[in-house]
Every structure is written in C-alpha cells, then in structure tokens.
N, C-alpha and C positions, 0 to 999 in steps of 0.2 A: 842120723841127724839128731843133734843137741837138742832138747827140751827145754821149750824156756818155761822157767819156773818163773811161778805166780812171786807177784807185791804179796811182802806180809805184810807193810804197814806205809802210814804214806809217809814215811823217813825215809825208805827203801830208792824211792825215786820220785818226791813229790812232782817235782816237775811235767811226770809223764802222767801223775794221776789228776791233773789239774784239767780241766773240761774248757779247753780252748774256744769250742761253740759256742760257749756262755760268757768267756773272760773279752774274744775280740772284740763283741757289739757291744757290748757294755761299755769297753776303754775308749773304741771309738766314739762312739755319743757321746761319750765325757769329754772327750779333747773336741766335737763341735762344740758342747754346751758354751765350754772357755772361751773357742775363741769368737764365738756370736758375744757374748754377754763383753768380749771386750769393746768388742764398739759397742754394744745398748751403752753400756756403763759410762762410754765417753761422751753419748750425746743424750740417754736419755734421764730417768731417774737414778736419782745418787751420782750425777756428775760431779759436783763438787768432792765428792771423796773418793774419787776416780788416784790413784791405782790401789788404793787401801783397801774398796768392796773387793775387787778382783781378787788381792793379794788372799784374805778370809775367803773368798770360795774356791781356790788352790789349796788353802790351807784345808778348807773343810773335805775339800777330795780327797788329799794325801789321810786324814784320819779316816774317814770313811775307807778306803781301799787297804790301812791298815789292818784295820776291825775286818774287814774282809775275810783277809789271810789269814787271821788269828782264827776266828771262827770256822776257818776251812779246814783249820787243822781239830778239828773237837769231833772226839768218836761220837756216837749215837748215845747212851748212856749217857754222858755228859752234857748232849742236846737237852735232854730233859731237861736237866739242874738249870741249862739257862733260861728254860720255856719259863719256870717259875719263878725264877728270878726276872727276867723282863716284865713279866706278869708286875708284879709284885712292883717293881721302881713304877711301872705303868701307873699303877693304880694308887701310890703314895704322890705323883707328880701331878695325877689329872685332879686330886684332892687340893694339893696344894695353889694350884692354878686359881681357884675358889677362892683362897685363904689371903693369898701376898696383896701386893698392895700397887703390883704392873699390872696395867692393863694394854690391849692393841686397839681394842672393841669400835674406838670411833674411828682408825686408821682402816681394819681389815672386817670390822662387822661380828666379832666375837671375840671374849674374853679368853682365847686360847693358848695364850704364850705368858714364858716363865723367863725372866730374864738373870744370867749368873751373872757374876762379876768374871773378867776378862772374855769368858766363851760367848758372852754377850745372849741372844734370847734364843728358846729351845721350845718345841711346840709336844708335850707328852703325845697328846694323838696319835702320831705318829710312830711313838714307840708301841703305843697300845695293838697296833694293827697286826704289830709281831707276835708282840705275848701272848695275845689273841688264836692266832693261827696255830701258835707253838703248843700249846693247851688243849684246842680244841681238837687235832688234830690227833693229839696223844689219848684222849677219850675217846673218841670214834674209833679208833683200832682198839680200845678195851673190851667198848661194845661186841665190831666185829667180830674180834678172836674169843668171845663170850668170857673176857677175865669179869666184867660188871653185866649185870642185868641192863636191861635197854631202859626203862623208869630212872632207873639210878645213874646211868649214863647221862641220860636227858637231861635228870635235874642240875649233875655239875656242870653238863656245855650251857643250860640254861643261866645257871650263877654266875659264872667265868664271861660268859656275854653281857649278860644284863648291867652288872658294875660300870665296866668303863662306857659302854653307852648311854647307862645316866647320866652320868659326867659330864661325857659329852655334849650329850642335849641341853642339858643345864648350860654350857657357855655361851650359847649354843652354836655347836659347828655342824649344817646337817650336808657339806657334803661328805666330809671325813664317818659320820656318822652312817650313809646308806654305803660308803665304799664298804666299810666294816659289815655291815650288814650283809652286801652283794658277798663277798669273799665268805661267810659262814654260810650263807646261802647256797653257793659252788661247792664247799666242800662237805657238805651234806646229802649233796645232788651225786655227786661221785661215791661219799658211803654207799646209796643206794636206797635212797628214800621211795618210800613204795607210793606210786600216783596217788593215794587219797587224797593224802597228806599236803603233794604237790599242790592239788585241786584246791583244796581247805584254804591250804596258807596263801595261796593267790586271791580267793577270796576274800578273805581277811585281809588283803594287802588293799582291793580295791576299797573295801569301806572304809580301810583307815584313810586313804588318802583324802578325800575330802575334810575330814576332821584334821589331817594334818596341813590342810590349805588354809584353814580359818587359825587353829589355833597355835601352829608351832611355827612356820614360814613367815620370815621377816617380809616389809613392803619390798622393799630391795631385791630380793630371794623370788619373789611374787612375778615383779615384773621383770627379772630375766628372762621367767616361765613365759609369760606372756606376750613375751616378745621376739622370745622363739617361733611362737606359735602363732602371732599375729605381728610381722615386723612394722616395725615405724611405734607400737603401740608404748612404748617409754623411749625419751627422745637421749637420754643419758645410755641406757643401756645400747640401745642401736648405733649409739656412738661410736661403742665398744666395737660394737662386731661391725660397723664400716670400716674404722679403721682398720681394724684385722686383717678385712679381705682387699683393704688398697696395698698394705705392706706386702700381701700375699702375690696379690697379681704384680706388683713393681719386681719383683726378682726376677722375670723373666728365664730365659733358659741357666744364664752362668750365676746371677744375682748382680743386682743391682750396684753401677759402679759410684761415681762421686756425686755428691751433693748433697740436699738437706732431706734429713730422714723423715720418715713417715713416722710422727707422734700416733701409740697406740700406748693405752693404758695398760699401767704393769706390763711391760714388755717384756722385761728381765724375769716375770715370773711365768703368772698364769698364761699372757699369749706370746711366749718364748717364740712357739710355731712360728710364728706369724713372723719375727725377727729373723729365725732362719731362712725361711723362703724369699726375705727380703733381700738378704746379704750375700746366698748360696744358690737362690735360684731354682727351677725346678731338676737340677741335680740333687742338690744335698737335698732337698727333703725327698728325693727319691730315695735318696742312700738312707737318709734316719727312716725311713720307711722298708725297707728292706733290713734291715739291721735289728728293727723292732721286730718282725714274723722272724727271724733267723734266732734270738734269743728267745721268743716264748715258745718256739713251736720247739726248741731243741729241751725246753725245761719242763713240756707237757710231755716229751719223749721220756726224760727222765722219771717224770712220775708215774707211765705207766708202767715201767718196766721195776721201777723201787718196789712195785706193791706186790710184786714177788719175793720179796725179804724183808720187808717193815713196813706196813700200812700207816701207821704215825707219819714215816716221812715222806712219805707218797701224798697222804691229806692236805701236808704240810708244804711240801710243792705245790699241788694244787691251790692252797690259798692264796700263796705269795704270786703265784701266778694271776689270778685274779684279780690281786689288790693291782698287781704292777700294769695288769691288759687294761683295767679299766681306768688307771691311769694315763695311758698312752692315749686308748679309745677319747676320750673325756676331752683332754684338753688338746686333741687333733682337729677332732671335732667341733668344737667351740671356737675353737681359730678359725674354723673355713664355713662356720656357720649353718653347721647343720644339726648341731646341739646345744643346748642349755647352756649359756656361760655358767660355771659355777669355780671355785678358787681351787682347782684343781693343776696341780705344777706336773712338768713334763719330767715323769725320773728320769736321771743321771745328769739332766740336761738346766733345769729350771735354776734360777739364783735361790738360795736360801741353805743354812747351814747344817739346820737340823733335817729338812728332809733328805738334804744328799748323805750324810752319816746313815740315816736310818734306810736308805733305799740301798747302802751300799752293804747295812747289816744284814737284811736280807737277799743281799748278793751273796755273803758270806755263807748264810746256808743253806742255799742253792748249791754253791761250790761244794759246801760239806755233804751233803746230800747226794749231789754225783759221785763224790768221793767213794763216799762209803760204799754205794751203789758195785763201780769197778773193783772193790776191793773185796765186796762178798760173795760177785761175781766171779772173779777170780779163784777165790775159795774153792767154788764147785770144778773145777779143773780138775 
C-alpha cells in the first residue's frame, strides 16, 4: 500500500488544507446577514439609499473574505510582522480619531470613527482588538517558553494593553473597551494564571466598578444598566428591548410573511437578531445558533491542539475566540433581553463595513492558524 506523503506547503494542495469547519458557518451567517439586511434596508433605516447600503455591504464582504485568503496564506513568522504592524496602524488611527475634524458622537454616543474619502467611515477599535491579541499573545509564549523573564513580559503585555485602551476610553467607547479587556482577560486565564492573582484582579475589578458608574459611564450607558436590571426604569431604552422581543416573537416557526415590519431601533446593526428571527423564524435563528457553537467550539479545538507546536498561536486563537463568543453572547442576548443592550454588532452578520473587514481579518487567521496547525502536524508523520 502507497504512503501518502505529507503537504509540504499550502501550494501543495491549498484547498485540502483549508478548515471547512471554520469556512462553512462563517459563509453561511454571511449569506443570512445579506439577505436579512435586504429587507431591513428596504424598510427600515437607510431606505432611501436602498440598493446602494446593500450594494457597500457585498462590497465590504467580498474585501473582507479577500483579506481572509490572503492572510490564510502567511506562515507563522510572517504572522509576527503583521501583529506589529496592525499594532502599529491601530495605534496611529485610534490617535487620529482624536485629532480629525469627523465626528459620530451625537449619532452613536462616541467620538469613534474616522471617515476616508470613497471607503467612507472606519472605526480603528476594531482593528485594535487584533493587534492587541496578535502581540499579546506573542508575549505570553515568550514568557511561557522562559525566552523573557515574567516582570519583563508583564511590563510589555501591560504597555501594548494600556495604549489603545486609553484611547479608547478617551472617545469614550466602553463596550469595545471591556470586550478588549475580556479577550486579554481569557488569554491570560489560559497562560495559566496562578489563583491569587485571579482573586486580586477580581477584587480590584469589584471596587473599580463603582468608580467606574460615577465617573466614566455615560446617562445613556447608565440607564441601559438599569433597565436591564429594573425594566420599565428608562422609558427610551425599554423601547429598545420591547421592540426587539415583538420582532423576535412575530417570526414564528418559518418567519414572518407580508406586511408592515416591526420598527426596532438599529436593526440593521446592534439588534440584527431580532430582524432575523422576524423574517426567518425560529428556524434560522436555530441555524445562526447552531452555526455559531460549530465555528467556536471547532476554533477552541484548534487552539488546543496548536499549543502543541506554537503557543503564540494558540493564545491567539484563544483571543480572537473570545472577542468573536462574546460578541455573539452580547448581542443575542440583548435582543431577547436578557442582557445589557450595549452597541455590540452580531459578526459576519451586522451592517457596517469596517467591522465585517475586521471580523473577517480575523477569520483570516483563524484559517492561517488551522493551517499552519495541519501542516506541522503533518510534519511529524
């Protein structure tokens, strides 16, 4: 019997080193996203520029799934060079956000976007969350494999954190800001942070939080909290989440057929959900629900099994995993009203150009990551 010989490289046969577990849910959720957001678009916000929004969020998918493939194709070594480099535009962009002369702040509540001529507006944040992962991620295995002492490790994941969450706070965007947080949070819990520390920093999280309800949380921000916690208690915000759960229950089994849609605020973005289960019924969110655990729990497989050959890229799944769970988590949940509303968009699915670009760069290495994964696995053959 013939021996088949291992991929040397992913030219050899990319196709067969491509992590289908990762690529099918992902493509799927993006072909709901489109065709939900075709009807919001027709009837609710940005109708008037109906089929032009749509036309830029096909556009923004085909770039994003571009950037995908490219980055799927980049060895390990070369992941570096882009960790510091995303780093690095991150941290020139959340600067400049500061400096220019756009603002969203009375549309979306923060100073957070940057607007180009023709690509139209980009929110850095959201690149930050990469370069973030891609860095820290690469320190933590320095630590581990003891190339840096653990003090000196510390202090650069402390610097590389600290920056763009200035920034941030400065615009102030605090849910982008704890998502960032949670995900350094996860992949420091997976290093193998020794309980004291766990204990400490939990402590230190409860006394800040106080301090952070007087001084840093908008009224706005306030009474989402509060109306989580005590419904009816802001008559705007309860709005929100009535409407969410009429659109939710209207879908019924197949989703709802002709007539006049159920207005819910930002539909097209933050309660996307809520439009699918209008339109698709409690099939398709069973399926975007399913589709979701089949893509994270096959990228949590991957990172345990990477940290048999590069702890970097293991960390670094672990993050991306985190930023993407607690994005799913977040705005599921906010739609069926069991969490916080906070301006948190549903990946691959949500309208907006830069977060699908950036949700789909970190699709990219995912993919590069499984990659490399099969290929060093291979090796050992």
């Amino acid at each position: 019997m013939q021996k088949i010989q291992p991929l040397k490289s992913r030219t050899d046969s990319y196709f067969k080193l491509l992590d289908y577990w990762l690529i099918i849910p992902v493509l799927i959720l993006t072909i709901i996203g489109l065709y939900v957001l075709n009807s919001v678009y027709q009837t609710g916000y940005g109708a008037g520029e109906y089929p032009g929004n749509l036309i830029k969020q096909i556009g923004a998918v085909m770039i994003g799934v571009l950037l995908a493939l490219l980055i799927s194709f980049v060895d390990l070594p070369v992941l570096s060079l882009v960790g510091y480099i995303t780093y690095a535009l991150s941290i020139f962009l959340l600067v400049l956000v500061h400096i220019d002369s756009f603002s969203m702040e009375e549309l979306t509540g923060a100073d957070s976007w940057i607007r180009f001529p023709i690509f139209g507006t980009f929110q850095p944040s959201e690149l930050a969350k990469v370069g973030i992962a891609m860095l820290v991620g690469k320190y933590l295995a320095k630590i581990k494999n003891e190339e840096i002492p653990m003090l000196t490790g510390s202090i650069y994941i402390g610097v590389i954190v600290s920056i763009p969450l200035l920034l941030i706070a400065m615009e102030p965007d605090f849910g982008t800001f704890f998502v960032i947080f949670l995900m350094v949070l996860v992949m420091i819990f997976v290093f193998g942070l020794k309980w004291r520390y766990i204990i400490t920093g939990g402590a230190v999280g409860i006394v800040a939080l106080p301090l952070a309800w007087q001084f840093y949380l908008d009224e706005y921000q306030k009474n989402r909290i509060m109306t989580f916690l005590f419904p009816g208690h802001d008559p705007n915000s309860n709005y929100h989440i009535e409407q969410s759960l009429k659109a939710v229950a209207s879908g019924g089994i197949t989703g709802r057929g002709s007539g006049v849609d159920i207005p819910v605020p930002v539909k097209e973005s933050d309660f996307i959900f809520s439009a699918i289960s209008e339109y698709t019924g409690f099939i398709g969110t069973t399926l975007v629900l399913i589709l979701i655990v089949i893509f994270l729990f096959r990228a949590i497989q991957i990172a345990i099994r990477m940290s048999e050959y590069d702890l970097a890229s293991s960390y670094l799944m672990m993050g991306l995993v985190a930023v993407q769970g607690f994005h799913f988590i977040e705005n599921i949940g906010m739609n069926v009203g069991v969490l916080p509303i906070t301006g948190i968009p549903l990946p691959f699915i949500s309208s907006g150009g830069s977060s699908m670009v950036v949700n789909y760069f970190m699709f990219g290495l995912m993919l590069s990551i499984s990659i490399n994964y099969q290929l060093m696995e291979q090796s050992d053959l």
